[in-house]
Structure formats: C-alpha cells, structure tokens
N, C-alpha and C positions, 0 to 999 in steps of 0.2 A: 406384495404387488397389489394394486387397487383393483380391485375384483370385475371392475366394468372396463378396464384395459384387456385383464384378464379374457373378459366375454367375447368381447369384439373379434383382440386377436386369433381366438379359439373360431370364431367366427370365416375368418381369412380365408381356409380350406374348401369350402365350399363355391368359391365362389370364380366365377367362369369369366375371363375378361379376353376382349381383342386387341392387339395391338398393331398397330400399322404405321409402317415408318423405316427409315433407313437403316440399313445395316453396315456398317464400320468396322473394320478387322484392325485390330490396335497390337501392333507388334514392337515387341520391347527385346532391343538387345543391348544386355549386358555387361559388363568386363570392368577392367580396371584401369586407370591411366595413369602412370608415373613420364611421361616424357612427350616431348612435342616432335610436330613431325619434319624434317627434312627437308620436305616439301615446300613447305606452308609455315604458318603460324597456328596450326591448329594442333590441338593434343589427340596423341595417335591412344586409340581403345582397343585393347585386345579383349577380345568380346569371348564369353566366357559358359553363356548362357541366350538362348533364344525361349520368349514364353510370348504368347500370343491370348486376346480376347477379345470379346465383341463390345463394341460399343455401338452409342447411338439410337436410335428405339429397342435394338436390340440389346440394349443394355437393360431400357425399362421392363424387356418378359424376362431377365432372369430376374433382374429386382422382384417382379410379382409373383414370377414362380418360386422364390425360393421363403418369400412371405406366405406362402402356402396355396397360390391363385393357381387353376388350369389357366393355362396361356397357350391361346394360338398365336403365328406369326404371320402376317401376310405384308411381303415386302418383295423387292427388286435386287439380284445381284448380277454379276456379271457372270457369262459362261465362261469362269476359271478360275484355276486351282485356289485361288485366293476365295473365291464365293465360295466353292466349295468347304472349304475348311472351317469359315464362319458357320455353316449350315451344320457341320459335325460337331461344332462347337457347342450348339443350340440343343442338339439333338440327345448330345450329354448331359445337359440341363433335364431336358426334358422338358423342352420346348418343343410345341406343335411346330412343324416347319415343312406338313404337305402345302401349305399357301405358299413358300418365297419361290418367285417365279424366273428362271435363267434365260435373261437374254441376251441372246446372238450380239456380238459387237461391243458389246459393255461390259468396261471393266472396273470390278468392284474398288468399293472404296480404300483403300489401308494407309493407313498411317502411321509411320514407321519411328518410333524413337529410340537413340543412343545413349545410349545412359555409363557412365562412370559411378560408380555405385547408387549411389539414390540421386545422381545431378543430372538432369537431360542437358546434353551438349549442344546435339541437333536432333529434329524430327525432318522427316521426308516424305511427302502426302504424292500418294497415287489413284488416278480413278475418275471416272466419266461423272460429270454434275452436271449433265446437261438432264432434263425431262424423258421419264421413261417412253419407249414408243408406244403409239399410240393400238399396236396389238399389247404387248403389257398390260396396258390400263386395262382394256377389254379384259384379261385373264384376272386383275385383280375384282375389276367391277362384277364378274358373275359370282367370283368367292363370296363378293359383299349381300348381293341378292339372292344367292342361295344359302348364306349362312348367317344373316345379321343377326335372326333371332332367335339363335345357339345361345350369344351371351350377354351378358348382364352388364357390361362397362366395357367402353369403350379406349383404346390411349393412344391418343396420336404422338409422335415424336417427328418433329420434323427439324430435320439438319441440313437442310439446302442440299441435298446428297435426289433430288428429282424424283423423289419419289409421291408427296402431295402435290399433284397436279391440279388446275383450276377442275378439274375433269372429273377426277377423286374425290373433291373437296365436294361437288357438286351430286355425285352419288350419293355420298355420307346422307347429305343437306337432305334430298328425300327420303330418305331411309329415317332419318330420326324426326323427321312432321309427320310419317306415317305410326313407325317406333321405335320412341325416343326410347336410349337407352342413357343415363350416368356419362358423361363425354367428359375425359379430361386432355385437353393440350398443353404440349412440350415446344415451345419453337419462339425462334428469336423476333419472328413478321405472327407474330398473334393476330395483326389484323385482317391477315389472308382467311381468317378461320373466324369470322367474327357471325356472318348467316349462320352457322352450325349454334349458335347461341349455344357454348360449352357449357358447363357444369362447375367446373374448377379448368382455372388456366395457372402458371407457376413462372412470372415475371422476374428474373434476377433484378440487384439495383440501379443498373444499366439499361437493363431493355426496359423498365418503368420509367426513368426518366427519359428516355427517348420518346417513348408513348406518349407521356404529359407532356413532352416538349419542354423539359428542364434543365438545367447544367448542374453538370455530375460535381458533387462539394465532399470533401476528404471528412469532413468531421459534419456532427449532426443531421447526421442523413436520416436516422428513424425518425426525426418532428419533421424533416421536407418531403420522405414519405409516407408522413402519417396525411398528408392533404392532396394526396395524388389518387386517392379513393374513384369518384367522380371522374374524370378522365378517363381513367383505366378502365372502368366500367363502359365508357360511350365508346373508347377505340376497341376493345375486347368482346362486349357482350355476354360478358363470361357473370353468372349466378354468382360463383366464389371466388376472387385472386388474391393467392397465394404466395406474398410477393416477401423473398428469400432476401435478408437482411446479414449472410452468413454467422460472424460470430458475434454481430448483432440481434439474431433470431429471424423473425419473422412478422409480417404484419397481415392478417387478414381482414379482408370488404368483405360484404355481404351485398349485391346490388348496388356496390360504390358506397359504401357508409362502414366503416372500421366498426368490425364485433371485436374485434381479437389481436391481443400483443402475446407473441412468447417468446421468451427468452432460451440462448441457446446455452447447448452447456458447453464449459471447459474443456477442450481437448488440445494437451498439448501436441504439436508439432501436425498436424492434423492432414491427412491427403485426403485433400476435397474434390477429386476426379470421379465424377458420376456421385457424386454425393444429390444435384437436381435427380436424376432419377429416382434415388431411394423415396427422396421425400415425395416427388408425387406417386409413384406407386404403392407406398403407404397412406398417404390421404385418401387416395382413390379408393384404397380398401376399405377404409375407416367407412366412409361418407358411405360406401354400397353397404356395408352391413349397422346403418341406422346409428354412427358414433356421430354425436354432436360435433359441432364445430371448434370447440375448445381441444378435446378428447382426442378428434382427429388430427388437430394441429397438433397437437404433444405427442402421440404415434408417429404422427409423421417425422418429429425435427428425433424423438428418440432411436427413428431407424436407422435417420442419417448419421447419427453420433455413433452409431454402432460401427457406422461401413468407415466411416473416416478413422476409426483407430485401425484400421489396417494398414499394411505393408502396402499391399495391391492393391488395385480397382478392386473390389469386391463386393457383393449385395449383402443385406443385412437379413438374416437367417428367422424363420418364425419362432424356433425357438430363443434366437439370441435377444430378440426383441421383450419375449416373454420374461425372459432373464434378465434384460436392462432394468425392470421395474423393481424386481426382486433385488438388484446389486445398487439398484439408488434409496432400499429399505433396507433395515438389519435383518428384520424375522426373515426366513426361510423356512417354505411349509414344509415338502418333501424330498427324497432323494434324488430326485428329477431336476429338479429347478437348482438342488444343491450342484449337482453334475452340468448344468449348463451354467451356472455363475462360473464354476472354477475354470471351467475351458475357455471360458471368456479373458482372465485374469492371466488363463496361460499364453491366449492367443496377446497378448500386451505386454510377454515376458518375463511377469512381477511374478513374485516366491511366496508361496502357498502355506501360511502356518496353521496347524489344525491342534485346538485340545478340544478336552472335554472334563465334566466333573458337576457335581450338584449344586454348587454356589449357593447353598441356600441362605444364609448370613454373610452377606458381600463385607467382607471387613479392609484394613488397610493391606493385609498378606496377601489375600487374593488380588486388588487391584495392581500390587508390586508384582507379583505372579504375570499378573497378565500383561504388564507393561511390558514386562521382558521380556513374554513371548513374544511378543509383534515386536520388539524388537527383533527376532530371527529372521523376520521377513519381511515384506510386503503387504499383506492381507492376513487378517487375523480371523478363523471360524471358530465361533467354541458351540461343543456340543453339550445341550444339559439335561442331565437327566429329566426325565417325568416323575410325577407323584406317585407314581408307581414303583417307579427302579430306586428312587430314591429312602421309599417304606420297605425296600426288599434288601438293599444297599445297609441301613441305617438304624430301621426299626420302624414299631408303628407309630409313634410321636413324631415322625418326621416323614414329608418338611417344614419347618416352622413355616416357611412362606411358599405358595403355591406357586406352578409351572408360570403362569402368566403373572405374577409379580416379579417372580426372579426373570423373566427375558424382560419385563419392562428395566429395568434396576441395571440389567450387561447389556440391554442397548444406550442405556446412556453413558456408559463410558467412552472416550477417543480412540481408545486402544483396538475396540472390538471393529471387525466391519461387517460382521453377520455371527445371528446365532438360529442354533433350530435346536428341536429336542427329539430326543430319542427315548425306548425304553417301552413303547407302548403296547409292544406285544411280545411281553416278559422277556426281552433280552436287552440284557445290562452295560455289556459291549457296542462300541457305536463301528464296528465293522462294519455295516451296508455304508456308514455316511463314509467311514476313513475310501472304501470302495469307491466311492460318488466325487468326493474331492481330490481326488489321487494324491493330496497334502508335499508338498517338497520337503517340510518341518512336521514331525507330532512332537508335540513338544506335553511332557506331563512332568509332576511334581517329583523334586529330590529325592521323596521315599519311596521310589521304585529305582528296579535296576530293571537291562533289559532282559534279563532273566525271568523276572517277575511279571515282566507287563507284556500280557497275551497278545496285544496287537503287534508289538514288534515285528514280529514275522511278515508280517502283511506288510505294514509300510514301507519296509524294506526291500520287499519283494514288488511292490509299484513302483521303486525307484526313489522311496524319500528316506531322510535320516532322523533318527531316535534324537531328541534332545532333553539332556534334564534340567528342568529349572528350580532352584534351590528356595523353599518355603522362605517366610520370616520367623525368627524364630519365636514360641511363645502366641503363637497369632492362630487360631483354628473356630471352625464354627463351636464347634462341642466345648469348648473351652469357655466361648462366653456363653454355651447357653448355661452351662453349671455357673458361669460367673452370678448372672442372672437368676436362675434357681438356689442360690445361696446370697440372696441381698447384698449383690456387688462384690462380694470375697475375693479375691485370686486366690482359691482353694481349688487345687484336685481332686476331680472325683477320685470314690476309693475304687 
C-alpha cells in the first residue's frame, strides 16, 4: 500500500463532519417471477424477501461514518413509521441523529422497488417534496448556530426532498463568512448553492453539461469535458469540481483550470447506486486531512470501486479501503491487511488459494508448482519464509537470496496475486496468516501427506480443503545449488 494513502486514511478517524440533507428510506422487495399476471400484461412477483436502507444525504453520513468520520445528522422526516425506521436505520450506523427533526403532517420520503432477482420491474415513490415549514427550519437553524463549530466539514446532499431551503442555504452563508469550514455539495441545482462558495462540488456528466449549456454526446465526452472547466467554476463557485466521468473516471478543476485526470478501474458488472456518495465523502476526507488533490481523487474513485462491487447499496469500509491499495500491490505487510484483502475477495465470491514455502531459487518446478496452484482457484497468497525460518528450516548457508529479493522475483510472476512473509519471531508455521486468510485451497507440495502437514487440521477446521500439488520431477533449489557447487555436474550430493 503507498504509505501516504496509508497516512491519510489512518487519518479518516478523527475527523468530525456535518451532514445536512434529505433522508430517503429505499425499500427493496424481492422474489422471483416465472409467469405473467391474469390481470394485465405484467409479470406477477412473489416477493420473498423485504430489506430496506437509507438513501440520499443520508446515505453520504454512513459513507463517512463507515470511512471512520463522526457524523452528525441534521435533517427533516416525517412523523411516521417510515421516518422512524430511517432514524433506527442511522442509529445502527452509528449516526448522530438527535438533529433529524419530525414534522407534524409530513411524510417521509420512500421509494419502493420490485425486483425479480437483480431486475427492478417497478419502483413506486412516496412522500412530501414540498419545503420544510418554516418552524422546522427554525429547529434546524438553532442546531446550526449552536453547533457549527463542533465540526470540521461540512456535506450537503440535496435531493429536492425540501430540505435546503433558500432560508438554510442562507444560514450556512453566515456561518461560513464568520467560520468557514471544508463545504462539499451533492445536488443536481449546484447553482442554488453557489454564495456558500463550496469547497468541492461533485457534478455528474449530465448536470456539467447542463451547467455549461452543452448537449449531451454518447462518445468523447472526457475532451468536451475537459473544456467545461470555466463555466463550471462561474455557475458553482465551487474551489474544486469534481466532475464524475463513471467508467470514464473523473476530471478535476481547480478555480476552473483542470489539475487532474484519473482513470477509473475495471469493474465488471458494477452497481453504481450511491456510488456519488462514496466518492465525495471520501474526497471530503482526503481534502480535510491535508491529501493533495491527486491522492484525494484516487481515495476517492478507490472507495467507490470498492462500494460498486457489491450486491447492495453499500458504503465503502475504512478498512476495505485501506485494503484496496494492498490488493491492487502483491507485498502484504501484516495479518491485518492480510484478513481484510481476503474478506474482500470473499465478499466478490472468488476461491481463496493459500501456500507457502521458501522459494529461494525460483526455478522452472516452482513456477509449474505455482501455476497449478492458482489454478485451484481464484486468487493466489503465497506465504515465504524469512531469513530467519528459512536458516532454521535449511541451515546457516541459507538463503542464497534474501526475503526482499525473493518477494521481488514471486511478485513478478501472473500466477501470484499477493505475497507476505512470515517466520519473524521463530515460528516456522504460517498458522496466524492460514488464520488471517481463512484459504478455501492450502494447497502445498506432493511430498506431504495430510498426516504430515501440521496445518491441516486448521484449514480444515475454517472450512478449506488440503490440496496436493505434484513437484517436477528432478527440479529442487538444493539440487542446483550442489549443481553449482560442483561446476555445473548433475551429481548428487553424498
């Protein structure tokens, strides 16, 4: 992992942010449909499953909470069962949520979809979008004046759900000419919010060109958004935008003048639902804990790559993040990092193969060896000894080539997708790591049986299976090294 992502995100924990903005209760019902209805022309769902979540600003405090940020919530629901449940929802986060305020007559927002396994058929939206009253705002504006300078960043989310009022938006306004805090905005009318002179704003490629006043073109959109810079600045006012390119990446301004292109990664099959949130509530972190603007955009698009391999709507974790940098490098430093790579790997389905062994003369057996292990699976860990286990393993002549030559040497192989070492404090056994990656496959060499090989029990007992992979024959480090110590001979030692 790059040690200054490292910092930052480590960074994350500390830091106190406000978010203000709508709350959306997103209810998902499930089932399966083999037949159409009698009725109608529509296919009947027998629903199988109810799961429910929050969206909307409230989607960006668990994003930030679960990036490691204290997050209070100060927002509008309605007085019923539906606001409530959102508020319980929050409160399981571990989201502040003495600020969301219940008012008489208003009813929260939900939006309801049906789904035939992963196909929305129909959704069905309920709930008052009309402007909060003006006792509301009252209860939100003393929250603001008595508690603005609690936190350190600010996040608006606004979803036309009437919660920034001209009224709010004008509170803010004083509040950050007396003290300015970090202000990032979420919302499709950025221009409503343009006096608050943001911090970072986060423009899809749609509401950019509407901004610039451009028509929307199916191909070469990063060169006709690389010149909307300018514009975007005079309608926003916004220091940084942030303007989301999906699996194009992203383009960042700096005062209307592009510092920054990144690229985004590969995800197949990808659910991009609240994936804007991940990314600005990891910008927003970056930028409050002193990360450059490059650094920050790469935290940011790596959080959302995280959240989009999910199933569900779901936020991008502090530790999964920390993990993303480590599973897009081979080394892997500790047990820790190793245990959050492999949960990552489980949460995407792919089969876990785990060895381990000294490699210290990488010859043509070993790399056969280890082809065939990753063939067993999906992802391939090897764990290798230290100069230590490997002189206690071997003898004191060994190993010819030291711990950071050999992981340089098993990171370039295709076969490998991470290696770490083990042995540093005189145990020989890589049991914490086989612990750490719960392995689906150990897979180790032909001249063991599971009788022999001590870890069996364990793998077996987390639920993975012993596999043995069969040497080449005639192929061993000690064989060339006497080849070598007898001037190229194929002689055995005596």
């Amino acid at each position: 992992m790059k040690s200054s992502y490292q910092h930052i995100i480590n960074k994350f924990n500390s830091s106190k942010v406000l978010v203000i903005g709508d709350v959306i209760l997103d209810s998902y019902l499930k089932g399966d449909s083999t037949r159409l209805s009698p009725e109608a022309p529509v296919p009947v769902v027998n629903v199988l499953t109810k799961e429910e979540a929050v969206g909307g600003a409230a989607n960006i405090a668990l994003n930030l909470c679960a990036l490691g940020a204290e997050v209070t919530f100060l927002s509008a629901v309605g007085s019923d069962e539906e606001g409530q449940r959102a508020i319980d929802i929050l409160k399981e986060k571990g989201i502040g949520t003495d600020f969301i305020v219940k008012e008489e007559g208003r009813r929260t927002t939900v939006k309801t979809r049906v789904m035939a396994k992963a196909q929305i058929l129909a959704r069905f939206d309920q709930g008052t979008q009309q402007a909060i009253q003006l006792d509301t705002q009252k209860k939100l504006e003393k929250v603001l004046l008595e508690r603005f300078d609690d936190f350190e960043a600010v996040v608006i989310g606004d979803y036309y759900q009437g919660i920034l009022t001209p009224y709010i938006v004008s509170v803010l306004q004083k509040l950050q000419q007396s003290s300015p805090k970090l202000l990032s905005v979420d919302s499709k009318e950025l221009t409503a919010f343009r006096d608050l002179r943001p911090t970072l704003v986060k423009p899809n490629y749609f509401e950019a060109m509407k901004l610039a006043g451009l028509e929307y073109q199916s191909s070469s959109r990063v060169s006709q958004a690389e010149i909307t810079g300018k514009a975007l600045f005079e309608k926003t006012g916004a220091e940084i935008i942030a303007l989301s390119l999906d699996a194009e990446g992203a383009l960042i301004f700096e005062e209307g003048e592009l510092s920054y292109r990144a690229d985004a990664y590969n995800v197949p099959a990808p659910n991009v639902v609240g994936a804007g949130d991940t990314f600005i509530s990891a910008f927003t972190l970056s930028l409050l804990n002193n990360a450059d603007i490059g650094s920050a955009t790469e935290l940011a698009i790596a959080a959302a790559t995280v959240a989009i391999q999910k199933d569900d709507t779901a936020p991008c974790y502090n530790s999964e993040l920390k993990a993303f940098f480590t599973s897009n490098s081979k080394m892997v430093t500790d047990t820790e990092e190793l245990k959050q790579i492999a949960d990552i790997y489980r949460s995407q389905g792919k089969k876990i193969v785990f060895t381990n062994g000294c490699f210290d003369i990488l010859h043509s057996g070993h790399v056969s060896y280890l082809n065939r292990s990753k063939e067993l699976g999906d992802v391939l860990i090897v764990a290798l000894n230290c100069d230590e286990s490997v002189q206690r393993l071997k003898g004191p002549d060994r190993p010819i080539n030291p711990l950071d030559d050999r992981i340089e040497v098993l990171s370039g192989l295709s076969s490998i997708d991470h290696v770490i070492s083990f042995g540093h404090h005189n145990e020989d056994s890589p049991v914490e790591l086989i612990k750490a990656a719960r392995p689906d496959i150990y897979a180790k060499g032909g001249d063991y049986t599971k009788e022999t090989l001590p870890e069996a029990s364990l793998v077996e007992e987390l639920g993975g299976k012993i596999e043995f992979v069969s040497f080449v024959p005639d192929h061993s480090t000690t064989r060339i090294i006497h080849r070598i110590n007898n001037g190229g001979q194929l002689r055995q030692p005596a």
